[in-house]
DOBA-104107 format. One record per atom (N, C-alpha, C): residue in three letters; chain; atom name; x, y, z negated. Coordinates in steps of 0.02 Angstrom, whole numbers, plus 50000, padded with zeros to 5 digits. Each point is the difference from the previous one (the first is absolute). Layout:
// DOBA-104107
res,chain,atom,px,py,pz
ALA,A,CA,X,Y,Z
...
END
This chain:
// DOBA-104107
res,chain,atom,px,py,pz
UNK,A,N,50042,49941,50000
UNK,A,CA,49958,50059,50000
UNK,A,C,50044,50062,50000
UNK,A,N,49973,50084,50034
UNK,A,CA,50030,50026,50027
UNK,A,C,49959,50052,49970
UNK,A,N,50030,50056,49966
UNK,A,CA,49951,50068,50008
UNK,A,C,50018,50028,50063
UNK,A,N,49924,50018,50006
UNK,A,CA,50007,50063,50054
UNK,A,C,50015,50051,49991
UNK,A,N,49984,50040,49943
UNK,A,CA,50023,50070,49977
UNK,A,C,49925,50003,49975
UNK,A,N,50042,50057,49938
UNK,A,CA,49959,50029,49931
UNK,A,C,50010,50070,50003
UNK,A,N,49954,50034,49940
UNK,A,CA,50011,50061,50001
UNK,A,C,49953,50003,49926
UNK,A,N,50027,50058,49973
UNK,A,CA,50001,50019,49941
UNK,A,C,49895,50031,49985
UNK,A,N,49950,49983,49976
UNK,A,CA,49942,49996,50029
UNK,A,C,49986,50059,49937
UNK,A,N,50015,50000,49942
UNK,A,CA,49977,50051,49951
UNK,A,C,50049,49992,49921
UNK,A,N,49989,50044,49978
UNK,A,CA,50055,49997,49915
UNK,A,C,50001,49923,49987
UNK,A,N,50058,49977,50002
UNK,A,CA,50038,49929,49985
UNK,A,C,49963,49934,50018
UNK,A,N,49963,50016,50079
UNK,A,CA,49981,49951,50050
UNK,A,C,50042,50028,50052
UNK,A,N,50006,49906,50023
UNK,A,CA,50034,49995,50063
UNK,A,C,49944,49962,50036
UNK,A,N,50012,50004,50069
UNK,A,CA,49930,49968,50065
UNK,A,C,50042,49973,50033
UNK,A,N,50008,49937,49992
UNK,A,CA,50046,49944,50072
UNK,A,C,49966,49948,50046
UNK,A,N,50022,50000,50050
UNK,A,CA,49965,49965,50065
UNK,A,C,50040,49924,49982
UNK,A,N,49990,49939,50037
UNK,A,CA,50036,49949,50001
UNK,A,C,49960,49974,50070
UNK,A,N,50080,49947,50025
UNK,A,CA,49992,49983,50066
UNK,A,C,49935,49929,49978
UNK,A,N,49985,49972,49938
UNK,A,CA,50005,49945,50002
UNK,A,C,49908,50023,49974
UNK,A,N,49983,50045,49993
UNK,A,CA,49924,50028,49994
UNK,A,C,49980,50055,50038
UNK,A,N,50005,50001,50071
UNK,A,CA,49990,50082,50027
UNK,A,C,49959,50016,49994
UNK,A,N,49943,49991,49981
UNK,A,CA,49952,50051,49980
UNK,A,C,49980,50012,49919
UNK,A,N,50029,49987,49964
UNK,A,CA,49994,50000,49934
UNK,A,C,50048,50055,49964
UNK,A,N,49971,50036,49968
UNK,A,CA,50067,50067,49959
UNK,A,C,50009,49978,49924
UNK,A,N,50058,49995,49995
UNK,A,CA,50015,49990,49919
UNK,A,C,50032,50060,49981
UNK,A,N,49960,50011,49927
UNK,A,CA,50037,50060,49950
UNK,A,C,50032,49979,49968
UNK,A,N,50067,50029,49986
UNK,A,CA,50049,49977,49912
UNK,A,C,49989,50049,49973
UNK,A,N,50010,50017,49934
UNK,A,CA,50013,50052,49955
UNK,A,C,50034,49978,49954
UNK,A,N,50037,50073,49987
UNK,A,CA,50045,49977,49965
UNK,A,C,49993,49985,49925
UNK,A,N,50045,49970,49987
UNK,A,CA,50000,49976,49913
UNK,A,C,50052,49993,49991
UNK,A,N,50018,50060,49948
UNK,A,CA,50070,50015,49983
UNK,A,C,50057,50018,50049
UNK,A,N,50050,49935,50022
UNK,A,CA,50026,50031,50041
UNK,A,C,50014,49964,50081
UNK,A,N,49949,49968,49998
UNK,A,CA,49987,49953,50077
UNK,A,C,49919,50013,50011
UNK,A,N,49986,49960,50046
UNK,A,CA,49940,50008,50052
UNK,A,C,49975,49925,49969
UNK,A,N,49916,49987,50002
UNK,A,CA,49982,49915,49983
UNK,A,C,49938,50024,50042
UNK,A,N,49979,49954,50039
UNK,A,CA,49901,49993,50050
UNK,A,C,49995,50005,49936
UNK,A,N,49922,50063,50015
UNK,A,CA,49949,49993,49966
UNK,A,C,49935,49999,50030
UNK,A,N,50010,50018,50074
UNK,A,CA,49943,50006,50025
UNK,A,C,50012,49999,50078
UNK,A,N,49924,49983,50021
UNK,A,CA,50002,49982,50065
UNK,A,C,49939,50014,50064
UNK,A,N,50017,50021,50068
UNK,A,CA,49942,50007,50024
UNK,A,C,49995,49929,50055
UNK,A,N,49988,49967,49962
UNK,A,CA,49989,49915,50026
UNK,A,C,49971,49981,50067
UNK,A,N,50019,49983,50062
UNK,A,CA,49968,49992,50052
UNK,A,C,49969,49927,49997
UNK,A,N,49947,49984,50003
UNK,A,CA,49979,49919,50031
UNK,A,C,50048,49952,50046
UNK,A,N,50041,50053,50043
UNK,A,CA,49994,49954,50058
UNK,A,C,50078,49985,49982
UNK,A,N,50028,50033,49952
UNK,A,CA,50067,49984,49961
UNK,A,C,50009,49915,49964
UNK,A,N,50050,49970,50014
UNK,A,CA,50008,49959,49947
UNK,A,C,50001,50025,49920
UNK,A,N,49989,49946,49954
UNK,A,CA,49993,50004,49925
UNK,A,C,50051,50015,49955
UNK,A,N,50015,50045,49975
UNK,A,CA,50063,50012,49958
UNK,A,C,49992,49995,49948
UNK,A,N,50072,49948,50016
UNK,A,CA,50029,49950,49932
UNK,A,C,50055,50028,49969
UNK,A,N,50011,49970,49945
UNK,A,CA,50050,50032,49945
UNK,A,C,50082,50020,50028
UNK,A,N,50011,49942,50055
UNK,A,CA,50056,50005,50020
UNK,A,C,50003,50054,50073
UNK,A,N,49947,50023,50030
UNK,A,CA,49989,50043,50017
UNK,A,C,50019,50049,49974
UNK,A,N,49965,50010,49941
UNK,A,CA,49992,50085,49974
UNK,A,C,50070,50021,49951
UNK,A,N,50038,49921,49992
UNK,A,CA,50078,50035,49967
UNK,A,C,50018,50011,50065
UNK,A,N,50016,49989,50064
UNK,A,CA,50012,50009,50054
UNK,A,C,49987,50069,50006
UNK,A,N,49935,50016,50003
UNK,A,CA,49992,50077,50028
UNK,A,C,50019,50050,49939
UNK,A,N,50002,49994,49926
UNK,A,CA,50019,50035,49956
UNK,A,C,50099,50001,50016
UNK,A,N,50016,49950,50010
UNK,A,CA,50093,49988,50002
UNK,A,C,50001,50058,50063
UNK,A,N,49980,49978,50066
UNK,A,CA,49984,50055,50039
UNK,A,C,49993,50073,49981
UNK,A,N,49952,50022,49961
UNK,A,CA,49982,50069,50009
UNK,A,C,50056,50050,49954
UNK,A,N,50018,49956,49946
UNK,A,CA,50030,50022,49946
UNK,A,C,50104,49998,50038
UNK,A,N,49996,49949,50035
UNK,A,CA,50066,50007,50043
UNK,A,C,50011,50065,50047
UNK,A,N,49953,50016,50029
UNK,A,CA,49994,50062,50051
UNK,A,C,49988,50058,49974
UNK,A,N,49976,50018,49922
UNK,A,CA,50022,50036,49940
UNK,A,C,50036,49999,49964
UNK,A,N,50070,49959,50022
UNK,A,CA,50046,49998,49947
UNK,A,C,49985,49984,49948
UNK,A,N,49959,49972,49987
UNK,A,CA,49964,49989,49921
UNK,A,C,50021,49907,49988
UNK,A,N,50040,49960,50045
UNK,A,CA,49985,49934,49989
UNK,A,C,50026,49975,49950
UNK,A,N,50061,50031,49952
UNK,A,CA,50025,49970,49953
UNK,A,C,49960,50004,49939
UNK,A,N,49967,50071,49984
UNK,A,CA,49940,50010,49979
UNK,A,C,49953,49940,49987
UNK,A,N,49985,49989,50058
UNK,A,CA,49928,49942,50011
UNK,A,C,50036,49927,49996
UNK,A,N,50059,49993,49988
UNK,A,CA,50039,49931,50009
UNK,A,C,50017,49977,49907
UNK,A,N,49984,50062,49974
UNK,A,CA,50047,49999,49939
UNK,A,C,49930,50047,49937
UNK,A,N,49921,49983,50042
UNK,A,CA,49953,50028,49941
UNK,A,C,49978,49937,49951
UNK,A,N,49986,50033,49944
UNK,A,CA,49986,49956,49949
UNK,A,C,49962,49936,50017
UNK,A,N,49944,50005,50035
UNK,A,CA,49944,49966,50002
UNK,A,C,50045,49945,50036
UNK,A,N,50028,49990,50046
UNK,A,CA,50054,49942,50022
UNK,A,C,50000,49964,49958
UNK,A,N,49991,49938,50007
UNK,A,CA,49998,49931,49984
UNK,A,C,50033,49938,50039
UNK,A,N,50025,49967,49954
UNK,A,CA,50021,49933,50053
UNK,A,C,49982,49925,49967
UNK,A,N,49986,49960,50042
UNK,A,CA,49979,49919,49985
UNK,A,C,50009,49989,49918
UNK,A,N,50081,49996,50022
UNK,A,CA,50058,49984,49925
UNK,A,C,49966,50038,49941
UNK,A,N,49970,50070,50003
UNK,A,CA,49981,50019,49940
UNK,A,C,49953,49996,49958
UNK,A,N,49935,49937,50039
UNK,A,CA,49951,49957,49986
UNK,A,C,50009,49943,49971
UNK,A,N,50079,49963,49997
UNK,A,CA,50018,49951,50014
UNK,A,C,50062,49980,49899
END
């Protein structure tokens, strides 16, 4: 998956296109100091977005904002092992 290009939509929203939903708009906003989906203008004729999708398009948006170490390194991050 591929963004097409984003643009900054209102105070600490971002609006990004993706090759892999073209008719569908996703918002991030920010929290703290990266970008996370919160919202979406969902097309039908789009496939269904899944979890591994939407770290996809968040790793994305937050990379093209310089923000990815940010979003690589926020609290909420979890791994298997720490269930375990």
């Amino acid at each position: 998956m591929e963004m097409i290009r984003w643009s900054f939509d209102r105070r600490k929203v971002v609006r990004a296109y993706f090759d892999k939903f073209p008719d569908s708009t996703f918002y991030f906003r920010r929290i703290r100091s990266y970008y996370f989906l919160y919202s979406s203008d969902w097309s039908h004729g789009d496939p269904v977005l899944d979890k591994e999708d939407q770290e996809k398009m968040q790793v994305l948006v937050n990379e093209a904002l310089g923000r990815k170490n940010a979003y690589k390194n926020r609290k909420s991050r979890y791994t298997e092992e720490s269930y375990h």
